[in-house]
N, C-alpha and C positions, 0 to 999 in steps of 0.2 A: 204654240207661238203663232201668233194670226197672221206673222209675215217673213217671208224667207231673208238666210244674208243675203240673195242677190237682191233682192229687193230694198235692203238696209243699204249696198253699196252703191247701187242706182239711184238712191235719193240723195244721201251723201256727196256725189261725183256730181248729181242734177245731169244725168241724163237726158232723164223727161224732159221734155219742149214744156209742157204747160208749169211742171213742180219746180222747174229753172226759174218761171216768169215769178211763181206765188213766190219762190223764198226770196228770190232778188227784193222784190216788189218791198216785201213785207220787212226782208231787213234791211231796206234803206227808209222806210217808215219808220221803224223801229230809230237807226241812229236819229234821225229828225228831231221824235219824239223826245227821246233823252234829251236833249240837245236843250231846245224851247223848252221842255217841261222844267226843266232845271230854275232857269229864271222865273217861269211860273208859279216855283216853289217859292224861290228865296223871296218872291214878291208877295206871298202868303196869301194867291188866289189861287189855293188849289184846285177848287171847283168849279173854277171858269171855265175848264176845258171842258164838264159836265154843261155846262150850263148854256155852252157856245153846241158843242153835241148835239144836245137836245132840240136848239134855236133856230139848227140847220134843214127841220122835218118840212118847216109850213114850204121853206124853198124850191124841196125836194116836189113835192105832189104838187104845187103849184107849175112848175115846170114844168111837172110830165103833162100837167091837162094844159100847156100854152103850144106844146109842142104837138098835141092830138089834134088840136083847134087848128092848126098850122098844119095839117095833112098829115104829118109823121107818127111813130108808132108809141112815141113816148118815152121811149126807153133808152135814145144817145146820151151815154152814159155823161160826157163833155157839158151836155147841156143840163142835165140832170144836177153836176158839180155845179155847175155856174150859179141854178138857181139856189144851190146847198150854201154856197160861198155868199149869195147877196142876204139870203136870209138871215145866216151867222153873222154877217157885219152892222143887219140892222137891230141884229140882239147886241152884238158890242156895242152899238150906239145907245140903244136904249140902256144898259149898265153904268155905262158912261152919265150917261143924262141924267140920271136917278143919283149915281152918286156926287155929282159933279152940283147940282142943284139944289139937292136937299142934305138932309142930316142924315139919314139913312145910312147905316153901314154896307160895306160891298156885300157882304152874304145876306143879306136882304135883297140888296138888286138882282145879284145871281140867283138867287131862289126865287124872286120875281120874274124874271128871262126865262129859268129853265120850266115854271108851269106852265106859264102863259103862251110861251110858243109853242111848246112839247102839246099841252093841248088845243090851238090852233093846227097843228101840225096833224094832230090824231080826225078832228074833224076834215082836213082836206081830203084826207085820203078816205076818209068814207065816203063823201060827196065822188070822187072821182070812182072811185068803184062802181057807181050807178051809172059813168057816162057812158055811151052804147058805142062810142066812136072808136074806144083802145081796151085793150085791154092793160089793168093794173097791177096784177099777178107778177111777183118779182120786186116787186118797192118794198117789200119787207125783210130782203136783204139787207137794204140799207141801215134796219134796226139790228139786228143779228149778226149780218157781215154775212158775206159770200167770195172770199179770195178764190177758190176754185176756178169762179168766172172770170177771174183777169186776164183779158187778152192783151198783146201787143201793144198796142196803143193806147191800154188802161197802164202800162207798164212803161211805160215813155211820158204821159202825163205824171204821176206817181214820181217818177225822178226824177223831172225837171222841175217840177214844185219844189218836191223837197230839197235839193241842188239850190232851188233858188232861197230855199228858205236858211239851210243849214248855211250858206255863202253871209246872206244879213245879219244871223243871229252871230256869226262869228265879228264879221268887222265892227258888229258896234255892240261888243262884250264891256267894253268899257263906259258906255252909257248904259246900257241896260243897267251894268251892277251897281251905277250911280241908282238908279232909279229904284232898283230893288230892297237896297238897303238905306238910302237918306234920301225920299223924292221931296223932302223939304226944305233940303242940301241944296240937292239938286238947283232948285227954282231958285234958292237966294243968288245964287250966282249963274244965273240966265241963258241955264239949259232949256229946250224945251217941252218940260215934263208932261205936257198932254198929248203932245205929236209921238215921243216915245210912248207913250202909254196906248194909243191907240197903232202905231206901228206892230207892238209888241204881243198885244191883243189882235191884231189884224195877220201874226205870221202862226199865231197858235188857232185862229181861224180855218188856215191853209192845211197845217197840219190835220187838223180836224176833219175836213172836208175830205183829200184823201185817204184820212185813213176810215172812211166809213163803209169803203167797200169789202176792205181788209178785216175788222173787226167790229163794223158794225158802231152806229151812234151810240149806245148802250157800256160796250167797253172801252170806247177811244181813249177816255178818260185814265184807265188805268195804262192806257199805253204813254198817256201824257204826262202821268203822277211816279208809278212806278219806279221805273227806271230811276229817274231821278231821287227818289226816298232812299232806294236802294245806293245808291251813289254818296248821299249822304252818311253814310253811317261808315265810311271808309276814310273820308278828308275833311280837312276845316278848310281846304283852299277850292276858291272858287273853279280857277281853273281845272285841278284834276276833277273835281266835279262834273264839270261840263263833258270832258275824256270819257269819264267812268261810264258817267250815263248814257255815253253814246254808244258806248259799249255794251253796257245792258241790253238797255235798245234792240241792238242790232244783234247780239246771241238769245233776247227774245224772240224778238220776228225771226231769224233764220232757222231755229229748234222747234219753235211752237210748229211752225210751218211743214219743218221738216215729219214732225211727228204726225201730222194732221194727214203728210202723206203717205206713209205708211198705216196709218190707223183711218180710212176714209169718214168712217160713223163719226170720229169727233170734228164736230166744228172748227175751223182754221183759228177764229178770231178766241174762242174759251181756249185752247190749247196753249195759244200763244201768251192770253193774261196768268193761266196758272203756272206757264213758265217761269213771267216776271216776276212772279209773286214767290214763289219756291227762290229765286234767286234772292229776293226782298228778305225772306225770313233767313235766308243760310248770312247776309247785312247785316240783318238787324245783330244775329246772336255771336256773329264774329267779327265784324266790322272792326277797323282797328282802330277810327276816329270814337266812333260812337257807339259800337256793339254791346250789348248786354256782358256777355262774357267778359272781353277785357276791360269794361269799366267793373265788372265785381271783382277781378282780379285786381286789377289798382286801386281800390279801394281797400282790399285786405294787405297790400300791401304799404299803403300808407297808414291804414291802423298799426301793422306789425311796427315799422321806424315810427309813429308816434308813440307806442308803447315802449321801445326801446328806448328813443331819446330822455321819456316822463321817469325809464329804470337810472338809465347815466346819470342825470340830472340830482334824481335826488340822492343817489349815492354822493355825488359831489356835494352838494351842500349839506348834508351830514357831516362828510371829512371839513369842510369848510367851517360848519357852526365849531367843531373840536380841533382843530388849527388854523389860522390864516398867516400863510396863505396854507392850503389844502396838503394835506401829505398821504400818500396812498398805502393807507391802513386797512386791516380788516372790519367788517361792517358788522352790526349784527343783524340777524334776517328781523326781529322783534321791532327793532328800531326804522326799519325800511317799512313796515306793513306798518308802522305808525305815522309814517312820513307822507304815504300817501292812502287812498282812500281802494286801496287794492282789496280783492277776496283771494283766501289761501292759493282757490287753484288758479287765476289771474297771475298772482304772481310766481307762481311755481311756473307758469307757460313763459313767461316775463323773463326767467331765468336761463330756461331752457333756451328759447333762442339768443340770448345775450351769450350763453357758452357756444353756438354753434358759430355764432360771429365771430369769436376770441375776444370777445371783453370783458370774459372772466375767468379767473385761473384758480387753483386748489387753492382750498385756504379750509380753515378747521369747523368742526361740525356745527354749524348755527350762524355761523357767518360768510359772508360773503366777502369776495378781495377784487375789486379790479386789475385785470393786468395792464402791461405797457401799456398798449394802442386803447385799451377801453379809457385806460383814466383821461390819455389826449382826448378823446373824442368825449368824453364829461365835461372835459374843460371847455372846448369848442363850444357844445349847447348850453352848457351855462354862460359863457359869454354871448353868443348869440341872442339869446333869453333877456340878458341884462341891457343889451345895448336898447333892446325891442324897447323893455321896461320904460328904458330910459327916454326915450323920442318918442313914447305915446306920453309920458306925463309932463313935458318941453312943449309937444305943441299940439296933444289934443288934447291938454288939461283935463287926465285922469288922475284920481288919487290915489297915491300910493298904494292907498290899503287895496285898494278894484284892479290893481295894472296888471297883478300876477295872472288872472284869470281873461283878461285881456289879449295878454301877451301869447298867452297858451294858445289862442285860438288862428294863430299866424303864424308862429316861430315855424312849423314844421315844413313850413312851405317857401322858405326862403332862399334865395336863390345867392349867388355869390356875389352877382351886381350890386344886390341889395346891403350884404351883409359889409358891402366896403361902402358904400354911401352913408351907411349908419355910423362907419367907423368916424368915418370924415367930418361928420354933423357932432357925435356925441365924442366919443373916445378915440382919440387918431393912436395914443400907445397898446400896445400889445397885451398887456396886462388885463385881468378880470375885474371887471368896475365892480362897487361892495350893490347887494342886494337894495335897493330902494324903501325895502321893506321887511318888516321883522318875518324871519322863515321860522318855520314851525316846526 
């Protein structure tokens, strides 16, 4: 074990003066990032936060050699932001300008911003390497991240950016999400969709900037993306989104960090993105909006009731084609596997859950019998079925012979709203309308 429990309870508790500063620091980075990255998402510039990252390099060495020039050592961290934040705003302008002017799609402009400065950015700092007045050892932090070094006052910057950014991103949740999802909504009715748009580009700027200490220009991005991906695969609503993610966020930065201090050899800022990312895949495959798992689970579970209903059904218009109205007789299994286009063991599986349901009851060898509640619930989807039938060949002018196969691809997803609107338009009595079409 490389580290003792006291060790594990001291990092925990945030004893330490400096591991108190990295985890605060880093998980209130962390809620930010969730926070902004979220709308970043739904506005489908994932890689702005890459691209703004990257933008922020030429600023960075530009700065340290104006500050060497200027007597000083280079390295006031304040100033070093300053020049990261004018950089970043003039790659947002220039994104801005490219798409705003030309035909150019946004991931052209953002792959545009992120070479071009990123290699600007790579040239300054060779150049300043050579200058004899400072030394430049330590700007490569910047690419990597170095949270270790957060002092005090990198810890008090760090907060009240983010304070001030998470404060904006909340009050104008309701422009943003205008903007995110219809900015063409938006403008017909005389929002001002560039000012939000470089607003909103201007506070994932901030985020960006301080989080380059933390994790470096390199991963910010996944601190900007993450969370929020992950967020997604839980809700269809914006808001818990927004919650979720800032949640991520912040049990990212606070665990990476924490782990980063117990384990010295790993880097703060890769600790902290393979946190996000372990939490991103436990989303993705459990998520309850969008997860893997329970969408393959609802999915076999909407196969099983569409198979169930496709067994009701045509047991029902079988008793129906040999009495109307319907009388709940025995079937034969021969006549059922000719009714529809079933194979032996589909329908033996077919059967099997229709008796765990109870909508089938003894009846004699080769036949089949509905009981009570099965033959209701046959009638139900056969009338259901019929009404469908009926209001697609009213007023989407399908032909009777095509409606069955129509109809089939809807019925099972109807909801009870629906199925009394139908009533209302086609058949308002209780009764089962006759089939539109010859059943087979």
């Amino acid at each position: 074990m490389p580290f003792t429990l006291q060790d594990l309870f001291d990092v925990v508790l945030l004893k330490s003066y400096n591991v108190r500063l990295v985890v605060v620091s880093t998980m209130l980075l962390g809620i930010t990032s969730g926070l902004i990255g979220s709308f970043l998402l739904m506005r489908k510039r994932s890689l702005m936060g890459d691209a703004l990252s990257h933008a922020t390099l030429p600023g960075i060495g530009i700065a340290f050699a104006v500050m060497v020039v200027a007597g000083g050592t280079g390295k006031y961290l304040p100033g070093l932001l300053l020049g990261a934040t004018i950089s970043g705003i003039a790659g947002v302008l220039v994104m801005l300008a490219i798409t705003k002017t030309t035909r150019l799609r946004d991931d052209v402009a953002m792959g545009f911003v992120l070479s071009v400065f990123f290699g600007i950015g790579v040239a300054v700092l060779g150049l300043i390497q050579k200058m004899p007045q400072g030394n430049a050892a330590g700007l490569e932090s910047f690419i990597y991240g170095k949270a270790a070094s957060i002092v005090w006052q990198d810890s008090v910057l760090i907060a009240a950016i983010a304070l001030v950014t998470a404060v904006s991103a909340v009050l104008l949740r309701k422009e943003f999400t205008l903007l995110c999802f219809d900015d063409t909504y938006a403008a017909s009715q005389g929002w001002p969709v560039l000012f939000l748009d470089v607003l909103m580009l201007g506070l994932v700027t901030a985020v960006t900037v301080i989080g380059l200490q933390a994790v470096g220009l390199i991963l910010v991005i996944a601190f900007l993306i993450i969370p929020a991906a992950a967020a997604r695969f839980w809700t269809n609503r914006l808001g818990m989104m927004l919650l979720l993610a800032s949640i991520v966020g912040g049990i990212s930065g606070w665990l990476g960090a924490s782990l980063s201090a117990l384990l010295p050899k790993l880097p703060t800022g890769a600790v902290i993105v393979l946190v996000a990312a372990t939490i991103f895949i436990i989303s993705m495959l459990f998520g309850k909006a969008r997860g893997v798992i329970p969408r393959h689970l609802d999915q076999l579970r909407l196969k099983r009731r569409v198979g169930r209903q496709h067994l009701l059904r045509a047991a029902y218009e079988i008793l129906e084609h040999h009495n109307r109205p319907a009388i709940n007789l025995p079937i034969s299994r021969d006549s059922m596997l000719e009714h529809r286009a079933w194979t032996p063991r589909q329908f033996k599986r077919l059967l099997s859950l229709a008796k765990r349901e109870d909508h089938l009851e003894a009846s004699a060898p080769g036949t089949i019998r509905l009981s009570e509640s099965g033959f209701g619930e046959a009638a139900r989807i056969t009338r259901n079925h019929r009404l469908w039938e009926l209001y697609l060949i009213r007023y989407a002018d399908i032909a009777p012979s095509h409606v069955d196969r129509d109809a089939d691809m809807v019925e099972h997803i109807l909801g009870a709203e629906i199925v009394r609107q139908l009533e209302a338009e086609i058949a308002p009595q209780s009764e089962i309308p006759p089939s539109p079409h010859r059943i087979q």
